[in-house]
N, C-alpha and C positions, 0 to 999 in steps of 0.2 A: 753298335747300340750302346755299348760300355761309355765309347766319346760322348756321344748324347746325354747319355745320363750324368756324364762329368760335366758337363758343359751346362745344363740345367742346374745344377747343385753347386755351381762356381757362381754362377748369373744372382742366384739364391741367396748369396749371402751378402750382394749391392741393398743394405740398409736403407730405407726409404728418403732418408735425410741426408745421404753422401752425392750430393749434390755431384761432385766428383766425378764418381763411380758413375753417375748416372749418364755424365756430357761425354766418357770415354767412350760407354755402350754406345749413345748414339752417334757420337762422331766418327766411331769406325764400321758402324752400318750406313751410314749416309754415304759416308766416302766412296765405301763400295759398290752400293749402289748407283752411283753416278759413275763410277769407272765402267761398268757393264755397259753402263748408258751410253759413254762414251764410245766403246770399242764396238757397239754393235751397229753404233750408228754410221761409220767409216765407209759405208759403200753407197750411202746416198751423195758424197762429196765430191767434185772437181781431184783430179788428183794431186791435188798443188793446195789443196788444204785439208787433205785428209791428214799429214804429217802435224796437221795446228793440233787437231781435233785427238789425234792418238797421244802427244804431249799431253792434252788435259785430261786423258783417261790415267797414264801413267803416275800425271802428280797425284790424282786423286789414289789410283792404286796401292803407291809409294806405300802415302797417309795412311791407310787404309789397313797396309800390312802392321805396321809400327804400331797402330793404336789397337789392334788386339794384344798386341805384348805389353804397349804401354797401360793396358785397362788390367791385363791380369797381375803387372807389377805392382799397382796400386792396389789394387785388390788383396795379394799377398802381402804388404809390404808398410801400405799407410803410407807412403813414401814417395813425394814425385817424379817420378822417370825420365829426369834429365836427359840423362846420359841418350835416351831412345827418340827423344824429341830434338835434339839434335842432331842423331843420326837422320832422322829425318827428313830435318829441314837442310841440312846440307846438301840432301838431292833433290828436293821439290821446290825450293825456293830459286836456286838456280834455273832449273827447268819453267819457273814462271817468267825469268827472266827472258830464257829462251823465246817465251812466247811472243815478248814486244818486238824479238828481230824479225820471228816468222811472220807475224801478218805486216810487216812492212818491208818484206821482201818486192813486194807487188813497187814499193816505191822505189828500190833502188839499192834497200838497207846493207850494208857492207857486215862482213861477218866482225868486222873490229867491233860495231856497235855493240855484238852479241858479246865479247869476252870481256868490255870493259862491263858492262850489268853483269858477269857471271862472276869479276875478279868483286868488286862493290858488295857482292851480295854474301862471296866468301868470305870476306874483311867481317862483314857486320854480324856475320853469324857465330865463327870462330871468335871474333873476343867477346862477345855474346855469352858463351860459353864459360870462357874465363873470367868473366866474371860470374856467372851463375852456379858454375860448378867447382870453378879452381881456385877461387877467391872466397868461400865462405865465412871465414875466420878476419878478414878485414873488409870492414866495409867501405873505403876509402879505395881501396881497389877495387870495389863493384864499381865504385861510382864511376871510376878513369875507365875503367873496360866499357863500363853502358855509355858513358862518353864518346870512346872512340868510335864504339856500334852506331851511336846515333848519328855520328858524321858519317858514315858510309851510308848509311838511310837515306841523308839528308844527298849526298851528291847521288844513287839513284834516283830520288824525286826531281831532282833538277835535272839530271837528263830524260828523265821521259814527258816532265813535264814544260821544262824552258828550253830544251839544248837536243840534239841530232835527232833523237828519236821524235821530240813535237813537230822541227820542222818533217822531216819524213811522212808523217801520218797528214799534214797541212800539204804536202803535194799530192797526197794519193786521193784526199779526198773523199767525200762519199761514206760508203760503209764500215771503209778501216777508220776515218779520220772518227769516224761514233764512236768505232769499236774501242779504238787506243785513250779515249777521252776517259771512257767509261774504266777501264782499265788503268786509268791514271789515275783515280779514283778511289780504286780498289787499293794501290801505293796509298797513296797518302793519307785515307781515311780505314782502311781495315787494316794496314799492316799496320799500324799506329796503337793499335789492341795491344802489340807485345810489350812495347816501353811497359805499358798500366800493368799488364801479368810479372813483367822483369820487379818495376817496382813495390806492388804489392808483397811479393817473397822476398826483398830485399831487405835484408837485417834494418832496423835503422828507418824504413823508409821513407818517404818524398821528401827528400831534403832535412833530415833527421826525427822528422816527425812520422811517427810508427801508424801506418793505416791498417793493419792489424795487430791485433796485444798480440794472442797466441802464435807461435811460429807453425802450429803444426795449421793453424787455420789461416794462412797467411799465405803457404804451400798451397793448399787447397784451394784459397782462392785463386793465385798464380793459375794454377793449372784448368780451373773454368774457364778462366779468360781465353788463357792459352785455346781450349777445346773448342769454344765458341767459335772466335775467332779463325783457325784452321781448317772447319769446315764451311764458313761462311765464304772467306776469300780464297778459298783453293776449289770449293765447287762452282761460287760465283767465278771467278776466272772463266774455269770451263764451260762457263753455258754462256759466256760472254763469247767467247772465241766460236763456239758450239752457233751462235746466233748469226755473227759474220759468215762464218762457212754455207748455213746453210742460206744467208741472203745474196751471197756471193756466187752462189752455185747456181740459185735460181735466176739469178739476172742472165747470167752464162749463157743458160741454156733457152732462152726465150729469143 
């Protein structure tokens, strides 16, 4: 009861205008939400895409855990919780990757496919980072870090969108060739949200022109986007894959 009543009186002091505060509560009840969805729904599936269908519960779970720490960081802190948004995405963004090898397993997909998207995703994340959190103090080194992140971006959208993984989804055909479209998609127009969040909190910003004065609201915007963002394309992911499963299962079985 004590937890309760802490947890009400923490909730409590989310300011009507902390815009913030507000995307972190809802981004880690959606998340979990959809994870539940996820994991309950595993015994309606074929068993060769129940493993898509638990990945998408996982990422969302991930999410899910981080952004109740990430909400009460903020909350105590005023402060963006880098550090925890990283940890993060170091496991669910790989694990998205994961997901373009699974539903093109059905084609042929080779597990090399799966570890060049997991090394790609590494790269883009880790200097992501250093420049976000280890680069503060020059902004000339954000810029070469989000730089090099953005080239690792740019060669996963080329392979899932020009290179092994399109042809792959082009022989399977049918329900993956929707699913991997839609999902390519999701690459190049929702992960696209982080550059605008990286910028926005970047000293200096778009090319030395400051799109926010204040830094403390500069952070704050960063971190909408960021929340937006994270729950839009890690639950859409899942109910992308969540869709093939369940039209894949029904053809099956007919």
């Amino acid at each position: 009861m004590s937890n309760f009543m802490y947890l009400l009186a923490d909730v409590a002091k989310i300011a009507n205008d902390d815009y913030t505060g507000f995307t972190f509560f809802i981004g880690s009840m959606a998340m979990m939400a959809a994870s539940a969805f996820f994991f309950l729904s595993l015994s309606q599936f074929d068993n060769k895409w129940r493993t898509s269908v638990l990945v998408s519960g996982l990422i969302t779970f991930i999410a899910a855990v981080h952004y109740f720490y990430m909400r009460d960081y903020w909350d105590a802190y005023g402060e963006s919780p880098t550090f925890f948004r990283y940890v993060d995405w170091i496991l669910t963004v790989p694990l998205m990757c994961v997901e373009f090898f699974l539903i093109l397993r059905v084609a042929g997909a080779k597990q090399s496919l799966m570890w060049k998207l997991i090394f790609w995703s590494v790269v883009m994340l880790v200097t992501g980072y250093f420049g976000e959190a280890m680069s503060m103090d020059s902004p000339t080194m954000q810029w070469v870090w989000g730089l090099v992140s953005g080239i690792a971006y740019f060669i996963i959208v080329y392979i899932v969108w020009f290179g092994e993984a399109k042809k792959l989804a082009e022989s399977a055909g049918g329900n993956v060739l929707t699913a991997h479209k839609i999902l390519c998609w999701f690459v190049l127009v929702g992960w696209a949200i982080y550059p605008v969040g990286y910028i926005l909190g970047t000293e200096g910003g778009l090319f030395g022109v400051q799109l926010v004065e204040n830094i403390d609201a500069a952070q704050g915007a960063m971190n909408v986007v960021y929340n937006i963002g994270d729950s839009v394309n890690k639950i859409g992911f899942g109910l992308v894959v969540f869709a093939l499963a369940m039209k894949s299962t029904s053809t099956s079985s007919k």
